[in-house]
One Martini backbone bead per residue (centre of mass of N, CA, C, O) as a GRO file, in nm:
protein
  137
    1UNK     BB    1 -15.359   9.641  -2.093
    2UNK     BB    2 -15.256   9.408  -1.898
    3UNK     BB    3 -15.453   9.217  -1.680
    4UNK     BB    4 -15.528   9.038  -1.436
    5UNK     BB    5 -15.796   8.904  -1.301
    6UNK     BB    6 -15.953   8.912  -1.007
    7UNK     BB    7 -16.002   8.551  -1.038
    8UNK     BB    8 -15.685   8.496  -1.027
    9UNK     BB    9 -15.579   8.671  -0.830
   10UNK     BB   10 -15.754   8.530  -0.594
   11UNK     BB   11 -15.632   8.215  -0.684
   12UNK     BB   12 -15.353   8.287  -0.699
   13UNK     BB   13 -14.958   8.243  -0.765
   14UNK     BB   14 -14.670   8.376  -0.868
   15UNK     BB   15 -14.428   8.230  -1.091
   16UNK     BB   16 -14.396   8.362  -1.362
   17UNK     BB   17 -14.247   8.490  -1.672
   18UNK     BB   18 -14.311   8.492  -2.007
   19UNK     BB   19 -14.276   8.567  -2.307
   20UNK     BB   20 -14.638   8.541  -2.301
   21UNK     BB   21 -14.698   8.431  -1.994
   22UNK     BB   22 -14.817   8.415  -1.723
   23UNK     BB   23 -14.760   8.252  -1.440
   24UNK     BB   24 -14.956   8.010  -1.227
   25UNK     BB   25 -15.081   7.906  -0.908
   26UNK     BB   26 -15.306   7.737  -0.796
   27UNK     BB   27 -15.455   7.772  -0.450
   28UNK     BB   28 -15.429   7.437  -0.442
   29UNK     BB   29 -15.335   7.132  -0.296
   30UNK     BB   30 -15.465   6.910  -0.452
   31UNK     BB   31 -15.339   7.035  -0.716
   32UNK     BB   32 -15.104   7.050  -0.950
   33UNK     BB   33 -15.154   7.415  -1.087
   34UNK     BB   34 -15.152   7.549  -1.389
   35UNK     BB   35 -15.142   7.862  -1.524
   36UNK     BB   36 -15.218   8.044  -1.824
   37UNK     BB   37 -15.125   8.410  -1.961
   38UNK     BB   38 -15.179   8.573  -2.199
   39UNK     BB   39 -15.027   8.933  -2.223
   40UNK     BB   40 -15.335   8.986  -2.363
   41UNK     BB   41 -15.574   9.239  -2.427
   42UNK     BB   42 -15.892   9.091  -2.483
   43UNK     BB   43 -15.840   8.781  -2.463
   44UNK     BB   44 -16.030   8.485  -2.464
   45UNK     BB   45 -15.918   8.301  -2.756
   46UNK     BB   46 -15.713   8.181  -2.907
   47UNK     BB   47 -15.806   8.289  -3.221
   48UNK     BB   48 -15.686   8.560  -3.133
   49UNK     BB   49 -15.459   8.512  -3.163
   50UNK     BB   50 -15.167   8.544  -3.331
   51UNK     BB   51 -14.968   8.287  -3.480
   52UNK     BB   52 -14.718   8.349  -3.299
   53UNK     BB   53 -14.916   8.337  -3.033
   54UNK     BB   54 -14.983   8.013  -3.067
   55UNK     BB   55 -14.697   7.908  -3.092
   56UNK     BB   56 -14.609   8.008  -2.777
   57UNK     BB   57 -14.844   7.842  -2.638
   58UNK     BB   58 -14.752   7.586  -2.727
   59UNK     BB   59 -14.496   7.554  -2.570
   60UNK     BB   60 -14.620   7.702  -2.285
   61UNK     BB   61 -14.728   7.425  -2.218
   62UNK     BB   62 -14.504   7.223  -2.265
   63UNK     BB   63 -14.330   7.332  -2.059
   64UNK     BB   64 -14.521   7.288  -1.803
   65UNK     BB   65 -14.574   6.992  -1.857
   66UNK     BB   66 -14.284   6.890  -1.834
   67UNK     BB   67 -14.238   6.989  -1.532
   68UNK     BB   68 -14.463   6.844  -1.382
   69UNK     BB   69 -14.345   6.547  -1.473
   70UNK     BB   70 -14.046   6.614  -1.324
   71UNK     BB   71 -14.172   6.673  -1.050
   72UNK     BB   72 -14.425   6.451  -1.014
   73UNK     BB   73 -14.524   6.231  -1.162
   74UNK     BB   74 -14.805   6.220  -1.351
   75UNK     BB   75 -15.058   6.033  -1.479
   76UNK     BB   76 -15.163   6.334  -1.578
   77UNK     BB   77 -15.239   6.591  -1.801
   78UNK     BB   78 -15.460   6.875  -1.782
   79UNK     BB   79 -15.560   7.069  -2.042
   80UNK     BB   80 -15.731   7.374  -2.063
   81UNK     BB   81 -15.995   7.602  -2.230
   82UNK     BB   82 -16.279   7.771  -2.118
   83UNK     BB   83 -16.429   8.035  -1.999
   84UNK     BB   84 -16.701   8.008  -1.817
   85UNK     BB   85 -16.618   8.273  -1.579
   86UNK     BB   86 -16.319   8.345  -1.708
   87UNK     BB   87 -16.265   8.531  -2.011
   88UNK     BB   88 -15.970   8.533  -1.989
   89UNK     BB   89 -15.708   8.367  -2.152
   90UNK     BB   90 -15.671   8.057  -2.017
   91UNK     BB   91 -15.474   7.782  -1.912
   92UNK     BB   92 -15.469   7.470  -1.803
   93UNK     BB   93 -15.238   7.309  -1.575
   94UNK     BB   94 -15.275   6.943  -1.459
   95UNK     BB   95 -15.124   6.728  -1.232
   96UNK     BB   96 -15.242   6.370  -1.224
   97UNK     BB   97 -15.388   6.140  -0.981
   98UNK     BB   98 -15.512   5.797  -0.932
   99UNK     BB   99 -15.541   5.929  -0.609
  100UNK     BB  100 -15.737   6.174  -0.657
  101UNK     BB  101 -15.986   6.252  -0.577
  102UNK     BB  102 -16.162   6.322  -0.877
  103UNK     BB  103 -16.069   6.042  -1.030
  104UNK     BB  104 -16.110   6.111  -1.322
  105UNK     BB  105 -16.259   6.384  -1.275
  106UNK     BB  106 -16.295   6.689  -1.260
  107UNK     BB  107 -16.201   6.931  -1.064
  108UNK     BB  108 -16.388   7.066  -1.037
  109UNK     BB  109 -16.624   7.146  -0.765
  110UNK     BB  110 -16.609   6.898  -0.571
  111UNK     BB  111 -16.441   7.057  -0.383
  112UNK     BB  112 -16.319   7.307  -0.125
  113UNK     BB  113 -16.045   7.436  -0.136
  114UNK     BB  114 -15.700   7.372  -0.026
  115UNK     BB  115 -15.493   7.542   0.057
  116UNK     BB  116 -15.192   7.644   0.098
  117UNK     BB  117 -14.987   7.750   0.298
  118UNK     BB  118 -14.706   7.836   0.152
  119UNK     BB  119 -14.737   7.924  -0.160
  120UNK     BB  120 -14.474   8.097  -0.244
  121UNK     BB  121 -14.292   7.818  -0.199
  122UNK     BB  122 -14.458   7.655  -0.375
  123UNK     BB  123 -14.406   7.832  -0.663
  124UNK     BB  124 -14.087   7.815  -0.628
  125UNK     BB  125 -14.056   7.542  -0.641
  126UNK     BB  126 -14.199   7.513  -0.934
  127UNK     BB  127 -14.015   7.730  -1.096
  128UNK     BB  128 -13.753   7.533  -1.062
  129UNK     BB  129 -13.900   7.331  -1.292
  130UNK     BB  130 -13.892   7.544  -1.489
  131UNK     BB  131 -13.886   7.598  -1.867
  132UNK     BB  132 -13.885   7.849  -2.065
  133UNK     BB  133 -13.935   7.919  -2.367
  134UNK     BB  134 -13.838   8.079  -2.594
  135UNK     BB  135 -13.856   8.381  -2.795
  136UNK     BB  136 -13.949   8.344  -3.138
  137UNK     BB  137 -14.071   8.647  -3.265
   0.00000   0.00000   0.00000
């Protein structure tokens, strides 16, 4: 059975369930953050998961990151699944501004997280500019 990991429960705000993936919003206000959480139990890296959920999860990463682009217009976009802290398969989609503390490198680490006010809200309206892709399975 998927259950979402407890260092992603405790560090996001609920956006949608995807035909693949739960969508979640990390919980950080510097940077508009979006993760993908495919709901198969056991998976680690996308070459668990079979042909068909590859192919799904290939399309609800490029709709999170269309939607990130029309509402944010962000010189970059940047798509990573690392987990080498939270081992459940899971995606960053991250929307970046040359003018973004980070900037040019990775978010992770440089400064302690500065949680959003409302998160509930940003992730809600994050929601309204998300476009799911079908489920073609």
């Amino acid at each position: 059975m998927f259950a979402l990991h407890p260092r992603l429960l405790a560090d996001t705000v609920p956006v949608a369930d995807w035909p693949l993936c739960r969508v979640v919003l990390m919980n950080e206000s510097a940077y508009p953050w979006l993760i993908l959480v495919p709901r198969r139990a056991g998976v680690s890296e996308i070459a668990d998961l079979d042909a068909a959920d590859r192919a799904v999860l290939a399309e609800e990463i490029a709709a999170a990151s269309s939607g990130l682009r029309a509402m944010l217009s962000p010189d970059r976009i940047n798509v990573a699944a690392l987990g080498n802290v939270v081992e459940q398969l899971h995606v960053h989609v991250i929307a970046r501004f040359a003018a973004d503390a980070a900037w040019p490198r990775p978010v992770w680490g440089l400064a302690p997280p500065v949680p959003y006010g409302d998160a509930g809200a940003r992730a809600a309206e994050i929601a309204a500019w998300l476009r799911p892709p079908a489920d073609t399975r």
